[in-house]
C-alpha positions in Angstrom: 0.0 0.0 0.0 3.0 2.4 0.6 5.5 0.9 -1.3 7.9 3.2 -2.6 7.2 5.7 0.0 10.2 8.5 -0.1 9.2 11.2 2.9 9.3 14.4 1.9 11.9 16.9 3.2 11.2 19.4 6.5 10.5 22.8 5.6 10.1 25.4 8.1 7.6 27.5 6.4 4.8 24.8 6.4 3.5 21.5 9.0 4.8 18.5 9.0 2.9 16.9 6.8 1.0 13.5 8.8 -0.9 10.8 6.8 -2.9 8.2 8.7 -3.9 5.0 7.2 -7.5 4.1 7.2 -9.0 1.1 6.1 -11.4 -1.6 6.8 -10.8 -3.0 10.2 -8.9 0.1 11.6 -8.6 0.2 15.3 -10.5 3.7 16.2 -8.4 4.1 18.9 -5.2 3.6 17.4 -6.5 6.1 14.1 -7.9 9.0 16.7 -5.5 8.8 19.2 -2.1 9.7 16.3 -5.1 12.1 14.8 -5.3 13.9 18.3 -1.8 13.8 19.9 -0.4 15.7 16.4 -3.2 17.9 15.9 -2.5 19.4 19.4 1.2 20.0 19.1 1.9 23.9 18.6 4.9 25.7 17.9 6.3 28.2 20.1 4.7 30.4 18.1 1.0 29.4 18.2 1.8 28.1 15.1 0.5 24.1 14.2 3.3 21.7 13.8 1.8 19.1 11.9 -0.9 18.8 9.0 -2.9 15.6 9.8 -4.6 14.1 7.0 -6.9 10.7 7.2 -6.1 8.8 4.1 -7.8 5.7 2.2 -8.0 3.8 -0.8 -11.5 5.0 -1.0 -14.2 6.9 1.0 -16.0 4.8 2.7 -13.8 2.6 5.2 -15.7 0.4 7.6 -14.7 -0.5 11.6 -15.8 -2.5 13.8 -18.5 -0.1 15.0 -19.0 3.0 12.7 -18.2 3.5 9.3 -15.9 6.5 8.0 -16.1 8.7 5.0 -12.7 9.2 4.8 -11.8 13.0 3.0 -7.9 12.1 1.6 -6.9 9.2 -1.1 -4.0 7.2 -0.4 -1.5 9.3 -3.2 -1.7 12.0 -0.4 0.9 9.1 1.0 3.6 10.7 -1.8 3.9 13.8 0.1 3.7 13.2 3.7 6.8 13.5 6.0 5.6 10.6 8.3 3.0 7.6 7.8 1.4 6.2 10.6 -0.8 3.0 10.0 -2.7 2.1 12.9 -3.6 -1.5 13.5 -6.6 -3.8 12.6 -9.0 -5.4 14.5 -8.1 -8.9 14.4 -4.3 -8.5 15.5 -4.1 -5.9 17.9 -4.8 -7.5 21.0 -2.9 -8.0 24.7 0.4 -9.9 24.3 -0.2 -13.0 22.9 -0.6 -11.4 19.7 3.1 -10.8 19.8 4.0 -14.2 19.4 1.6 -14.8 16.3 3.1 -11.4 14.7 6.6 -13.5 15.0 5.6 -16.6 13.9 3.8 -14.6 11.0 6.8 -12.7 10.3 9.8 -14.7 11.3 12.5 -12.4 9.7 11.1 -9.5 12.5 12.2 -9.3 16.1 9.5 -8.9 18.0 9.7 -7.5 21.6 6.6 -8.1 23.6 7.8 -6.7 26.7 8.0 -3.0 25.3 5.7 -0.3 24.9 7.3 1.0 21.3 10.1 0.4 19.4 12.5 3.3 17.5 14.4 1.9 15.1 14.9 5.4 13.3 13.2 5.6 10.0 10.7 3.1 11.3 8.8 3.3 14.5 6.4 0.4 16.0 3.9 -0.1 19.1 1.7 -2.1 20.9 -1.8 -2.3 20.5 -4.3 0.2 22.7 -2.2 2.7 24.9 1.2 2.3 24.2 0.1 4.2 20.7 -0.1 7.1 22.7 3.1 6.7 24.0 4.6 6.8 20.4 2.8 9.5 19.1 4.0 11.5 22.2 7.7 10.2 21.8 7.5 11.4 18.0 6.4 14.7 19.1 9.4 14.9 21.5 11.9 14.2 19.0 10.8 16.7 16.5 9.7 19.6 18.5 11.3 19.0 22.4 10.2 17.8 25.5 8.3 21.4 26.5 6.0 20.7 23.5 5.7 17.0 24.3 4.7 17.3 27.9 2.4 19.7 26.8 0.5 17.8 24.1 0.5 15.2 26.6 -0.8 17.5 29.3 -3.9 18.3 26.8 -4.7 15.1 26.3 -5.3 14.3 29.8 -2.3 11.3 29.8 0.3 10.3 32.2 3.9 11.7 31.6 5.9 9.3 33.0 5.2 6.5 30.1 7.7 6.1 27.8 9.0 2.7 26.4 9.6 1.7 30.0 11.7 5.2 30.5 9.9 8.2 32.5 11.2 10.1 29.6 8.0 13.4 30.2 9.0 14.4 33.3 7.3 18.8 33.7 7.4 21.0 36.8 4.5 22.9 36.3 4.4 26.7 37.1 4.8 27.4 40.4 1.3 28.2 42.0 0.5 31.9 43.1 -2.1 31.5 45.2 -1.3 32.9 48.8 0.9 32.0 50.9 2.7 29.7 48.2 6.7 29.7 47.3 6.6 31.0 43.9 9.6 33.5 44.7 11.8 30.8 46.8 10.7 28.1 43.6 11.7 30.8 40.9 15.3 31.8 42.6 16.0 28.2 42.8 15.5 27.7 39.6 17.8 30.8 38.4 20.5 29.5 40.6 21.3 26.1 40.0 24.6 25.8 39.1 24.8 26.9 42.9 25.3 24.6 46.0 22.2 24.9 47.6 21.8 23.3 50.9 19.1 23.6 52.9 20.1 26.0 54.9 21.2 28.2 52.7 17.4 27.5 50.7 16.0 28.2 54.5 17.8 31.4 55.0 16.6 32.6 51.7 13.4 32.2 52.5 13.9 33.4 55.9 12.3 30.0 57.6 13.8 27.8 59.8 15.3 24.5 58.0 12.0 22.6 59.7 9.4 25.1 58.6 10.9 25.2 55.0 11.1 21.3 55.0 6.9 21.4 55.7 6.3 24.1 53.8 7.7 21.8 50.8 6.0 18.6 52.2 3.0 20.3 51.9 2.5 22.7 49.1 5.0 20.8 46.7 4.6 16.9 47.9 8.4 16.4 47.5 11.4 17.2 49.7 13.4 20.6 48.7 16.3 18.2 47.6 13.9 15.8 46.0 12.6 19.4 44.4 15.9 20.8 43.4 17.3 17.2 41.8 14.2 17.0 39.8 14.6 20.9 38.6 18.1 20.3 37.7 17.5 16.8 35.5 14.7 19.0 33.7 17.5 22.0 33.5 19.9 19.0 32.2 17.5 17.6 29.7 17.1 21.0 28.1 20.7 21.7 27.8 21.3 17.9 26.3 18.3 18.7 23.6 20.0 22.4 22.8 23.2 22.4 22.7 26.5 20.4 22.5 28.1 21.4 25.7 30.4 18.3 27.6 28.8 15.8 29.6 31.1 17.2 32.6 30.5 20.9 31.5 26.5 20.4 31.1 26.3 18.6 35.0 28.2 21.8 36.7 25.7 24.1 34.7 22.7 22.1 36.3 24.5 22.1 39.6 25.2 18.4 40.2 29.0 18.7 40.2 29.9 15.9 38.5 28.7 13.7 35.3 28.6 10.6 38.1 26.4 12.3 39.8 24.3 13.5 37.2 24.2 10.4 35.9 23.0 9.1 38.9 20.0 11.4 39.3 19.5 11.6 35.6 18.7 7.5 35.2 16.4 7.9 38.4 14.4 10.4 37.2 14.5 9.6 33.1 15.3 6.1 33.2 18.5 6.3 30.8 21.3 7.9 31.1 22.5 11.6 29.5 24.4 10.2 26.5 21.8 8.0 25.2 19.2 11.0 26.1 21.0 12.9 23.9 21.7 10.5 21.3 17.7 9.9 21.0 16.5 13.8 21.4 19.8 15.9 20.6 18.2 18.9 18.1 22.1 20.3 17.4 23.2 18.1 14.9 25.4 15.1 15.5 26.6 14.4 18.5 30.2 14.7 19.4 32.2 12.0 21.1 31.6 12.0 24.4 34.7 9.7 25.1 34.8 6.8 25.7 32.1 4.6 27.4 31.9 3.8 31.3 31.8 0.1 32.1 28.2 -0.9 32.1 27.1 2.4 30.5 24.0 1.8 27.9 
């Protein structure tokens, strides 16, 4: 159906160009849900970062429970930048399905034990939810990590999903109802690359180490180190999506010290470590050798 498929280049002054796959059998859920997550991405500007277009071999597709009249033909295929094809009916089901596709396919590896699979130019999911999870990773690796957790935000979906890595990780905006610690929050955040102990975080906000510790309990549900590690891995993830600084330069301009530590902190939080981050999401270019690899390192 898309053989011969060549994607069409990126250009800045118009969307992304998205075809789904309709046809008889569709799953809904797989079709809506890649229809929703890209039509909800925005640029920074406001702008929509994909065109999403429905395609079929005719107009009238039927699913299991409603029938479609389906507005784009399947040439629209020639021009998109990605294809998604969601799955049919009598396949996509909870894993034992897995081991039919394999014994179907025997020159594929299947991995029934993952949410998705990115092998570059081709990308690959499990059946209901773990569509979702693709569709938001996709998002992520053309526009960033703000604009994923944001689509995934407005979808009403979990952040921490992500091919068994907790990859959407967001502090939201501090709150500013009274009483809260949107000041203390927002100097934090401008001085990271500090030490900042807790009493030197107590003394800034002119509370005793206790009182400061509540405070956080409370209004933030985490620790102020629990906090500050979790603002500086967000920190870190922007600066390994940005730019090509050193693994050793980019943890001393989040504050952690050291890449060990970073590292540390960094596969708690994300679930990989800040190379392979970078490998996946870097939006620089190629990355530079980052010397060589740490016994053990992934």
């Amino acid at each position: 159906m898309i053989e011969g498929f060549t994607p069409r280049r990126a250009h800045d002054r118009r969307p992304h160009l998205v075809a789904v796959v309709a046809f008889d059998g569709v799953v809904l859920g797989d079709l809506s849900t890649a229809c929703e997550v890209f039509s909800l991405a925005r640029r920074n500007d406001g702008r929509s970062a994909y065109d999403v277009r429905v395609c079929s071999e005719s107009v009238d597709v039927e699913s299991m429970h409603i029938a479609l009249r389906v507005p784009w033909r399947l040439s629209s295929l020639t021009q998109a930048d990605t294809v998604i094809v969601p799955g049919v009916n009598d396949l996509t089901r909870p894993l034992p399905a897995a081991a039919e596709l394999g014994r179907r396919h025997p020159s594929i590896d299947v991995d029934p034990n993952v949410l998705y699979v990115d092998n570059g130019r081709v990308l690959t999911s499990a059946g209901a939810a773990a569509g979702f999870d693709l569709c938001i990773h996709m998002v992520r690796r053309d526009l960033g990590a703000d604009i994923a957790a944001s689509v995934a935000r407005l979808a009403v979906m979990p952040l921490e999903r992500a091919g068994g890595q907790a990859q959407f990780i967001e502090h939201a905006p501090p709150s500013e109802a009274p009483g809260a610690m949107t000041p203390l929050l927002t100097w934090m955040e401008q001085n990271l690359s500090r030490e900042l102990p807790l009493p030197v975080i107590a003394r800034r906000a002119a509370m005793s180490t206790r009182t400061l510790s509540r405070r956080f309990r409370e209004q933030l549900g985490a620790t102020p180190a629990a906090w500050l590690a979790h603002a500086r891995v967000r920190r870190a993830q922007r600066l390994l999506e940005t730019t090509d600084l050193a693994i050793e330069q980019l943890a001393a301009e989040v504050g952690f010290g050291s890449a060990a530590v970073m590292r540390e902190h960094f596969g708690i939080v994300v679930g990989t470590n800040p190379v392979s981050y970078r490998r996946a999401f870097s939006r620089v270019g190629r990355v530079q050798n980052e010397g060589p690899k740490l016994k053990g390192a992934r």
